[in-house]
C-alpha positions as CSV (number, residue, x, y, z in Angstrom):
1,X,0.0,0.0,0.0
2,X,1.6,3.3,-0.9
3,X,1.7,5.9,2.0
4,X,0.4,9.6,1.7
5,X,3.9,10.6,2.8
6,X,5.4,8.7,-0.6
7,X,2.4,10.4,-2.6
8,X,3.3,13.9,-1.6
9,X,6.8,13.5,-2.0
10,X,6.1,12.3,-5.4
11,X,3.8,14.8,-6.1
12,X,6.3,17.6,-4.8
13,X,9.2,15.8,-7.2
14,X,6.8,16.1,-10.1
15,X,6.0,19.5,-9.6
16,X,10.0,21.0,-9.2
17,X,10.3,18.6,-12.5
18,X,7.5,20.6,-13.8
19,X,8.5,23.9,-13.1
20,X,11.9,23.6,-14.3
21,X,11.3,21.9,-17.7
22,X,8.7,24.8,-17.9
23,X,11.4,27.9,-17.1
24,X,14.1,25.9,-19.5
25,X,11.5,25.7,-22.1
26,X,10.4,29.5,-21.6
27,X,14.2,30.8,-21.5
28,X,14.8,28.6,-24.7
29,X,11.4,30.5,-26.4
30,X,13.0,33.8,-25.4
31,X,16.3,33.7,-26.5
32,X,14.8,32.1,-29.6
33,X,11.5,34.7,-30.1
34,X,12.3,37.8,-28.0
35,X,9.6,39.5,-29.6
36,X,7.2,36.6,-28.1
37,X,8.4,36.7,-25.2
38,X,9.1,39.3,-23.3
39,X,10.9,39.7,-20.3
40,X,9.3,40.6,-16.8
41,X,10.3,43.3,-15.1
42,X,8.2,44.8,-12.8
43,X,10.2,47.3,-11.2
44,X,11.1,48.8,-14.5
45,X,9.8,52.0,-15.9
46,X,10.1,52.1,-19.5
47,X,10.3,55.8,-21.6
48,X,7.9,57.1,-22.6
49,X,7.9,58.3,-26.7
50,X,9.2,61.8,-27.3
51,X,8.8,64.1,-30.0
52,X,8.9,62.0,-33.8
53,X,12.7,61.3,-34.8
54,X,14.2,59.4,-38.1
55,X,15.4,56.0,-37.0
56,X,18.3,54.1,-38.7
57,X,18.8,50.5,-38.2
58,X,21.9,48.6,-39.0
59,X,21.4,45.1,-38.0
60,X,24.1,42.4,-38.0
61,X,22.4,39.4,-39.8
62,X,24.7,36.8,-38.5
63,X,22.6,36.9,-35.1
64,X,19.8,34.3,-34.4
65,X,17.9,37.4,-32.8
66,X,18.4,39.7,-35.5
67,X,15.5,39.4,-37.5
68,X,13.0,39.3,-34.1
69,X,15.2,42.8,-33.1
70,X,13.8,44.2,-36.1
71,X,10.4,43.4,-35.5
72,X,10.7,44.9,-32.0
73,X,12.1,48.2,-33.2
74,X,9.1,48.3,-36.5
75,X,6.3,47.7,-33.4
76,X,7.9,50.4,-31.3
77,X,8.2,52.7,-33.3
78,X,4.4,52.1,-34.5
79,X,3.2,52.6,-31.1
80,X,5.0,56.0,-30.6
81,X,3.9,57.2,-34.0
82,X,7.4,57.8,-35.4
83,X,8.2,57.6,-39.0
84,X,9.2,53.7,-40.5
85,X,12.9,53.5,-40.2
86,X,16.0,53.0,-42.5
87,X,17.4,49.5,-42.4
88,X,20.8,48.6,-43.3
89,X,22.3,45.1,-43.6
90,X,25.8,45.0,-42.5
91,X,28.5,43.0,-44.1
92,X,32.3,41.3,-44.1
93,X,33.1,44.8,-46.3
94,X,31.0,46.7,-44.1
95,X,30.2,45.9,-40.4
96,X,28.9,49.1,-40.1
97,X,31.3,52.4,-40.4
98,X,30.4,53.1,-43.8
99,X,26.4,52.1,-43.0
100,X,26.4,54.9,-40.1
101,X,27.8,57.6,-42.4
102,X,25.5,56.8,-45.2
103,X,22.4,56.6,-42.7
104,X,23.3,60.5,-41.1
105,X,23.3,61.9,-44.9
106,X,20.4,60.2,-45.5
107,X,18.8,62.3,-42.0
108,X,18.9,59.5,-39.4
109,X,18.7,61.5,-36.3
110,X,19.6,58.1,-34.0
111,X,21.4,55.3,-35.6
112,X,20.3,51.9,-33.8
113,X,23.6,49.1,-33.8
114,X,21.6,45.6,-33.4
115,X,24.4,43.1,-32.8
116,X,27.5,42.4,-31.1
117,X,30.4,44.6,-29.8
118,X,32.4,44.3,-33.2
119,X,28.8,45.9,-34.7
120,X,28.6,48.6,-32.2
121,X,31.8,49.7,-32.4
122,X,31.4,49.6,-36.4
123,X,28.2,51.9,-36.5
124,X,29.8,54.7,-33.2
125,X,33.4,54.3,-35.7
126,X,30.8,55.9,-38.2
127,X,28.7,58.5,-35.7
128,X,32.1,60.0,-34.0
129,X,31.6,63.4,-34.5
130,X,27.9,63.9,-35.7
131,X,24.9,65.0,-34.1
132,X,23.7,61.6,-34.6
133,X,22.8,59.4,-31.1
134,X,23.6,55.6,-31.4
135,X,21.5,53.1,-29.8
136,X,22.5,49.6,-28.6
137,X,20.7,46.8,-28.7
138,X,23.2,43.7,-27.8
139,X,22.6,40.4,-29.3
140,X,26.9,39.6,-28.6
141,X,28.7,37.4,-26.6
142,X,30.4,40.4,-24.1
143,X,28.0,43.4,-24.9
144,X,30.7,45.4,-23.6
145,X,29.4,48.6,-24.5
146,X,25.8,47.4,-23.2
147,X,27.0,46.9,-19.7
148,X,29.3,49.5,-19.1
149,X,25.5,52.1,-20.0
150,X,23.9,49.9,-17.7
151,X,21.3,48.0,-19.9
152,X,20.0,45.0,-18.7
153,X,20.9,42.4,-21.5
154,X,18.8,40.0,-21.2
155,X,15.4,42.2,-21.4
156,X,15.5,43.0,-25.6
157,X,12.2,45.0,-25.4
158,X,13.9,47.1,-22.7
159,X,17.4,47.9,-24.1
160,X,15.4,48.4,-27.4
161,X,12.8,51.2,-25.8
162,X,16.1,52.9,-24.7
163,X,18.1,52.8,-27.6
164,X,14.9,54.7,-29.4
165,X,13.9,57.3,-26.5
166,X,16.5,57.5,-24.3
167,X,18.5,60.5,-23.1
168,X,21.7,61.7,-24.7
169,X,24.7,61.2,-23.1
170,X,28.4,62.2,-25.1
171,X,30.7,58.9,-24.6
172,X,35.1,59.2,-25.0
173,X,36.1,56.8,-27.4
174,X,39.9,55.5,-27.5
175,X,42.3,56.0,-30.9
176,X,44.3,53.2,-31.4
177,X,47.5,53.6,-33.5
178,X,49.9,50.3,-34.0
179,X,53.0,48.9,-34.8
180,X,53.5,45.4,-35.8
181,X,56.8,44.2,-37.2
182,X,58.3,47.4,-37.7
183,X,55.2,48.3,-40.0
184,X,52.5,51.0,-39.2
185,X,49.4,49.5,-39.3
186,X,45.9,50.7,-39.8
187,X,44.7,52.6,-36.6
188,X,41.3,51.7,-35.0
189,X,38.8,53.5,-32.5
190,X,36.5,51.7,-29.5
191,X,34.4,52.2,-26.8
192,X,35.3,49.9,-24.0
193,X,38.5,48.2,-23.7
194,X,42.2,46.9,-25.5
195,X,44.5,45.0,-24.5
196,X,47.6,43.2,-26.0
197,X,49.0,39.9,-24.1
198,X,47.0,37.3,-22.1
199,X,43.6,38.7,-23.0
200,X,44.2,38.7,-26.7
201,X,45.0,35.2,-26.3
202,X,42.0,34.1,-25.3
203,X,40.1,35.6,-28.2
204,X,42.1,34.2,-30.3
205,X,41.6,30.4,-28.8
206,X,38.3,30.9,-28.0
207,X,35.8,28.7,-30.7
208,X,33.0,30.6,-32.1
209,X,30.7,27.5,-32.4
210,X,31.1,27.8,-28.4
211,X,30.7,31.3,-28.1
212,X,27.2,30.6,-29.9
213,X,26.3,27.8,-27.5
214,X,27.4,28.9,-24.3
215,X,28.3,32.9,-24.5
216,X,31.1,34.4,-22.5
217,X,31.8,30.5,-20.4
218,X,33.1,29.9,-23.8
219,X,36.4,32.2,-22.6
220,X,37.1,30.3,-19.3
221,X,38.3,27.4,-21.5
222,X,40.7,29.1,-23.5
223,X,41.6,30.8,-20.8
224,X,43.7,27.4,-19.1
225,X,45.6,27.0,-22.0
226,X,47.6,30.8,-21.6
227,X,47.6,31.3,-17.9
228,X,51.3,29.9,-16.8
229,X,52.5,30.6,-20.2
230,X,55.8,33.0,-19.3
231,X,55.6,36.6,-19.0
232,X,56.5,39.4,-21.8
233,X,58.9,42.7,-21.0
234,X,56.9,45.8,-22.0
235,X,57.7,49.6,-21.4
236,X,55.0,51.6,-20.6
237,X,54.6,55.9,-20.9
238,X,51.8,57.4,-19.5
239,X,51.2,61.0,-20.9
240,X,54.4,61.5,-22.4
241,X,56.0,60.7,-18.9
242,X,59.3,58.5,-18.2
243,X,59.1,54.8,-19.6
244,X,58.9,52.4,-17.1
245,X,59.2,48.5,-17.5
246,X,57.2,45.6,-16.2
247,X,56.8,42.1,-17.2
248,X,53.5,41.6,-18.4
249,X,50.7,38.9,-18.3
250,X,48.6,41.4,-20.1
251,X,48.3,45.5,-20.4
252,X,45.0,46.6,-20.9
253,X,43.9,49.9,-21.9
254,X,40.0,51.1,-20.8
255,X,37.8,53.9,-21.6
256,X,35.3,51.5,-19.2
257,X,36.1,48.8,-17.3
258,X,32.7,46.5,-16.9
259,X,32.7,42.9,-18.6
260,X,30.7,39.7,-18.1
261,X,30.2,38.4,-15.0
262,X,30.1,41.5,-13.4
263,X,33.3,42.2,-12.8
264,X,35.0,45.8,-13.3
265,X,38.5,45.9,-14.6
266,X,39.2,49.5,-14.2
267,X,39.5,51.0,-11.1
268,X,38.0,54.1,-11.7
269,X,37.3,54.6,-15.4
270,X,34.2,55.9,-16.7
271,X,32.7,56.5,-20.1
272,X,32.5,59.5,-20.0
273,X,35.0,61.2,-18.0
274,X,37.6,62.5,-20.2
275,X,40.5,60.1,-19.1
276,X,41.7,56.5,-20.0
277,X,42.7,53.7,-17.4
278,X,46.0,51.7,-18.1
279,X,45.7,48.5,-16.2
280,X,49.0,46.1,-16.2
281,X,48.3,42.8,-14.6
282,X,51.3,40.9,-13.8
283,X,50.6,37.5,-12.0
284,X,53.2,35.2,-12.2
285,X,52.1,31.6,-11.0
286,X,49.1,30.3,-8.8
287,X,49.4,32.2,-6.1
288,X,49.8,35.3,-7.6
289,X,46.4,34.5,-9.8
290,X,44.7,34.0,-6.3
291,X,46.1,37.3,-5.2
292,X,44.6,39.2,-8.0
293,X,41.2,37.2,-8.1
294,X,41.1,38.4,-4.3
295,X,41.9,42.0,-5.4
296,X,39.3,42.0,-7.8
297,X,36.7,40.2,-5.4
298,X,37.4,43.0,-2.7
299,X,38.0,45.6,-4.7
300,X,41.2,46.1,-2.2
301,X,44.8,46.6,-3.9
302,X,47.8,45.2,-2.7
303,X,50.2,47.6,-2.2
304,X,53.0,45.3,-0.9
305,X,52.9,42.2,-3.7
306,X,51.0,44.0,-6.3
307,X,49.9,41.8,-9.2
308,X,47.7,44.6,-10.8
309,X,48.3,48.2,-11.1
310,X,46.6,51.2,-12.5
311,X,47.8,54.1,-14.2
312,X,45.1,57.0,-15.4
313,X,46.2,59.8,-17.9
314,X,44.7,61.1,-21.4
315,X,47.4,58.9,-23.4
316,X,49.8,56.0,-23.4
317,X,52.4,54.4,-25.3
318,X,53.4,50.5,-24.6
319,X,56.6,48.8,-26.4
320,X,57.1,45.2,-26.4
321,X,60.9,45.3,-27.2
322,X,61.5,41.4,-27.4
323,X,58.6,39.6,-28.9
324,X,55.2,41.3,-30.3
325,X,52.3,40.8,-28.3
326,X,48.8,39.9,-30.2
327,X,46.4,43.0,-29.5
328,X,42.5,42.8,-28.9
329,X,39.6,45.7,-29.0
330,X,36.3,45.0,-27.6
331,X,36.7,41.2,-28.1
332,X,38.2,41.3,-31.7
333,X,41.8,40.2,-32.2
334,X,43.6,42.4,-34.6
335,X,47.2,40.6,-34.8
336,X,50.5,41.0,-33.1
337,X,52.0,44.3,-32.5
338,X,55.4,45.8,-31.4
339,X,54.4,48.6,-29.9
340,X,50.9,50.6,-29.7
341,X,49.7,54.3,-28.9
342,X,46.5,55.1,-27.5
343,X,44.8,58.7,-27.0
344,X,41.1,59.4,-25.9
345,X,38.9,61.2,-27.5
346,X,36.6,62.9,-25.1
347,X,32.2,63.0,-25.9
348,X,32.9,61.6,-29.5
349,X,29.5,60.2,-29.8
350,X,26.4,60.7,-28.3
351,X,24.6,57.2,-26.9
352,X,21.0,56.9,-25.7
353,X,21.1,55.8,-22.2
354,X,18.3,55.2,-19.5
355,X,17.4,58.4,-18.0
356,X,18.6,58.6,-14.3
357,X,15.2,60.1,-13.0
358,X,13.4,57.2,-13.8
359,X,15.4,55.0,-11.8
360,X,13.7,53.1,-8.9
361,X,16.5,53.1,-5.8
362,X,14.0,53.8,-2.7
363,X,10.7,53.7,-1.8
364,X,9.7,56.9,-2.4
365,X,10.7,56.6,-6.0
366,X,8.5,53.3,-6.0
367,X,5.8,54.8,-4.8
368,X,6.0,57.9,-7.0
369,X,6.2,55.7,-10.3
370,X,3.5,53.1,-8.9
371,X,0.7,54.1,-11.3
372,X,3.6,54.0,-14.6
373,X,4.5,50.5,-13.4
374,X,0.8,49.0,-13.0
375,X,0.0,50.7,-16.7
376,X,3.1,48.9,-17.8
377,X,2.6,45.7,-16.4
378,X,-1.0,45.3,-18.0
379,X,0.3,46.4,-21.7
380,X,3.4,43.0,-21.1
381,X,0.1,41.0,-19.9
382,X,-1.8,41.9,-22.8
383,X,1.3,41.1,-24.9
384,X,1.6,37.7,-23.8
385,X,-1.9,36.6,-24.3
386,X,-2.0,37.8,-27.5
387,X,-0.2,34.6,-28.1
């Protein structure tokens, strides 16, 4: 005879089964039709549609999400009454430089970037210096760029309501000039974060199929195969100053410092503050890894055995005068360099960003935006059961 204690436990078993085939099956239907189904967020105020602007679109069509992106944007833009937008396909020739320019002359007033960080820094390559505001919307592996404004990554409908009505905020960007092999090679521009050393490494090694199935876990793998591997002499200027030598890991150069995980590199480097963060991480074997994994977990430096350091200036030059060093912006490896100069450029493009007023940080401001938030959550109810 089966007891009530064995049916309950069986019936409790069943139900956890339940419940989490049903929350895989749902985060598989999201990632897969975003426009479906969206995330819930009840806590979070969406903006509300401003005065009618020209949208651009340049959409990386690699993505699995790019086409439901698209769709999201075209229904936005419907419900706020703003004219249909321009789309652009990017491609190997263009990933989006030559897309943004053609999009401003063509009287885009905000030029949206759907895809990864190599697409991003494309399409704000091609805004630098325009009126022009770039919106994100992140369908990458790192989203650099994505995290460092704050935008939560895995709610599409969200990032894609602030990439369309957000406020304005002017961004530095970095100018990257580099040496490999004695030969000048073509200079680049990002947002975020180079690096030569170590972190180059691991984009290199990292397999894209793997990147696709597992995002930014992909890394950790690669990772083993570089972390004992011996250190590299490099001499380092910041602002013009006196060279001085260390023997690198890696040597990492930030206009922002966020990355996945939700970890912060820099130590005080912001978007938007004028300046650029030179971080030198010099580890040596495991202990020294465990120092600096502690550093980053407390956010406390160690001043006697450092195995990180930061320098902060407006420009920097780094030599490697015995072996070149493969170099990496915003995820993309660009090959090996002898030496490279970098230089900020302060507010060269203008990115839509969530407005800090509608933030919700205490209870007042929850109970001030109560009536926005019920409003919003019956509009995501009637969404879904539209289905």
């Amino acid at each position: 005879m089966v007891s009530r204690s064995s049916i309950l436990v069986a019936s409790v078993t069943g139900a956890g089964v339940a419940a989490a085939a049903s929350a895989l099956l749902m985060r598989r239907a999201r990632l897969a039709r975003p426009d479906l189904f969206p995330v819930y967020r009840p806590l979070h105020r969406m903006i509300e549609p401003g005065e009618p602007r020209q949208v651009a679109v340049i959409y990386n069509p690699t993505k699995t999400r790019a086409e439901a992106a698209v769709r999201m944007i075209t229904a936005q833009l419907g419900f706020a009454n703003w004219p249909r937008a321009f789309f652009y396909e990017s491609t190997l020739e263009d990933p989006g430089t030559g897309l943004a320019q053609q999009a401003v002359k063509d009287g885009a007033d905000i030029v949206i970037a759907v895809g990864g960080d190599g697409t991003v820094r494309a399409v704000a390559n091609g805004l630098a210096g325009t009126d022009a505001r770039l919106g994100v919307v992140p369908l990458g592996t790192g989203n650099l760029l994505a995290r460092n404004l704050e935008l939560d990554i895995s709610d599409l409908n969200g990032c894609i309501n602030v990439a369309l009505h957000g406020t304005s905020q002017a961004i530095d960007m970095i100018h990257l000039e580099l040496t490999g092999h004695g030969k000048e090679l073509d200079p680049i521009d990002y947002l975020v974060m180079g690096g030569a050393g170590f972190d180059a490494q691991i984009m290199n090694d990292t397999r894209e199929d793997l990147k696709a199935k597992i995002g930014w876990l992909a890394y950790v793998g690669a990772s083993f195969k570089h972390v004992f591997t011996r250190r590299r002499p490099a001499q380092i200027s910041v602002d013009g100053g006196t060279p001085f030598a260390r023997k690198i890991r890696t040597v990492l150069i930030a206009n922002c410092g966020k990355i996945q995980g939700g970890l912060n590199l820099a130590s005080v480097a912001e978007a938007s503050d004028g300046r650029l963060e030179v971080i030198v991480l010099t580890p040596r074997n495991v202990v020294s890894w465990l120092r600096l994994a502690g550093q980053y977990m407390t956010r406390r430096p160690d001043t006697r055995f450092p195995v990180v350091e930061y320098f902060v200036g407006t420009s920097v030059t780094v030599d490697f005068p015995r072996q070149p060093l493969p170099v990496e912006v915003d995820g993309d490896v660009l090959g090996e360099v002898d030496s490279m100069t970098a230089t900020v450029v302060p507010g060269a493009v203008n990115v839509n960003v969530y407005p800090e007023e509608l933030e919700i940080r205490t209870f007042s401001d929850l109970v001030e935006a109560r009536e926005d938030l019920v409003e919003q959550q019956v509009r995501w109810w009637q969404r879904l059961l539209r289905l």
